[in-house]
N, C-alpha and C positions, 0 to 999 in steps of 0.2 A: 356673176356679179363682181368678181374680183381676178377679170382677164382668163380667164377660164375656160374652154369649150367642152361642154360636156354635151356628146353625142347622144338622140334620143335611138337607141338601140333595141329591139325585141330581142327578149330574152324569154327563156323560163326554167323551170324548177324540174329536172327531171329526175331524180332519183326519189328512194322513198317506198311504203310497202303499197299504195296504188297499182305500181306500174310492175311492180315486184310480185304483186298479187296476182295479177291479169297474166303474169308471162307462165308463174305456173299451173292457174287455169288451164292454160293454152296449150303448153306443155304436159299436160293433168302429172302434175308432180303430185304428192300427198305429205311426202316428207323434204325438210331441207335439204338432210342428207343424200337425198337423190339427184340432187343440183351439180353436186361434187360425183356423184357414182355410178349414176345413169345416164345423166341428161348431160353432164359437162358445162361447165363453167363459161366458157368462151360463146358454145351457143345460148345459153339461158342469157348474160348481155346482150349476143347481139336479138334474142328475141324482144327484150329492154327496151334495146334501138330501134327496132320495129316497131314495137307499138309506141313510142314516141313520134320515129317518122312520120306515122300513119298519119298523124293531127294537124300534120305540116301547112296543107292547104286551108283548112278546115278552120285553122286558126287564121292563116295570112286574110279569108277574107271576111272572118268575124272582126279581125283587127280596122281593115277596110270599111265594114260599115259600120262601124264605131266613130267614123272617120279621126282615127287617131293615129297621128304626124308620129312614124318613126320606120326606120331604117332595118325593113322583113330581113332582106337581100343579105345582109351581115349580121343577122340573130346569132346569139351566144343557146347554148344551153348548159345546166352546169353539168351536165355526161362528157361536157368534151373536155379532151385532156390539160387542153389551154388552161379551160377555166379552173379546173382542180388545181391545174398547177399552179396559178393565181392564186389561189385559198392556202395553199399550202404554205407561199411564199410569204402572204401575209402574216399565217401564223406563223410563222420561224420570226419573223420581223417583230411581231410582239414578243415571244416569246427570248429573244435577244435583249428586248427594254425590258426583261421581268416581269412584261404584262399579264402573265399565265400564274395562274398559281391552281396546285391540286387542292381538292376539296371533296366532299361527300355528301350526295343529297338522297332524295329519294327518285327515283324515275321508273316509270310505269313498265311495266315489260310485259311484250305476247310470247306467251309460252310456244303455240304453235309458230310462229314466225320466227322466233330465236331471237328476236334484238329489244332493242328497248325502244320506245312509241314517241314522236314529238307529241307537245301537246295537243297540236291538232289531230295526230294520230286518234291522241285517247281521249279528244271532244273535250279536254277538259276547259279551252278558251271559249264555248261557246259558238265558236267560230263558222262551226255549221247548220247550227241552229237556222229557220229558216225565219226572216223578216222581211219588213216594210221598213226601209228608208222615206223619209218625208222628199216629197218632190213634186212642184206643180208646174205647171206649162202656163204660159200667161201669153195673151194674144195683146199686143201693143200695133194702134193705128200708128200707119205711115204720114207724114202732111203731104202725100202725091198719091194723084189718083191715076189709075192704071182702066187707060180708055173706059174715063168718064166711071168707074167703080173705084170705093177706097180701096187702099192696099192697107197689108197688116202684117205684120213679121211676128212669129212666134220662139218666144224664149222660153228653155227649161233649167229649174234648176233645179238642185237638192241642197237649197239654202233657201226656204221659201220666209223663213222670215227677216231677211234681210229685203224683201221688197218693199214694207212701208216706209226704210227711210230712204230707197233709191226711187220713189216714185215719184215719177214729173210731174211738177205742182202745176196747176191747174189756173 
């Protein structure tokens, strides 16, 4: 809106104890320490990067029937070095304006895991809780008849009460 292009780009979230999880399933590690002693650091990432890979298509064409406009072919993920290196730049950038400042809170920590949990880690946002969003499909006639039957196009939203003031008055 003010000269701008901002590219619709796939992206996603790859780090985190999900994937961290699965790798030492995979691996059957038991302890941390065997990441570093057994199993080796370079392959436990790159098993990381495998089972990230894996979703590649899986995603590209849930993305597809979703029909949602965005650019698979040049997806970002943040495992890639680019993008860390972007995070990093940003924060040295605030952290030059004084935007940073240390502080002390409370944050949840898994003892087996060794790190401390985001919130969605430790459910505390609720966020996986499972619900119903409000959402209805409304069949609205066409004024053109398709060989001699009506036609009708169907809208869905998840705003269903914005419909009685956008309905065509009658």
């Amino acid at each position: 809106m003010r000269g701008y292009s901002v590219p619709r780009r796939w992206g996603w979230d790859c780090h985190g104890l999900p994937i961290e999880t699965m790798a030492e399933k995979q691996l059957v590690c038991r302890e941390k320490s065997e990441i570093s002693s057994r199993i080796g650091v370079a392959r436990f990432n790159d098993t990381c990067r495998d089972i990230v890979g894996n979703c590649n298509e899986a995603w590209r064409e849930y993305i597809r029937q979703m029909g949602r406009w965005v650019d698979y072919d040049n997806s970002y993920k943040t495992m890639d070095r680019s993008y860390m290196e972007s995070v990093l730049w940003v924060f040295k950038a605030c952290h030059q304006k004084k935007l940073v400042y240390q502080g002390y809170r409370v944050t949840p920590y898994c003892t087996r895991c060794e790190t401390s949990l985001s919130i969605s880690d430790a459910r505390e946002s609720d966020s996986t809780r499972p619900r119903q969003d409000p959402s209805i499909v409304v069949r609205f006639r066409l004024d053109v008849d398709m060989m001699g039957k009506p036609a009708f196009i169907l809208a869905w939203t998840t705003t269903p009460w914005t419909l009685p003031s956008n309905w065509p008055s009658q």
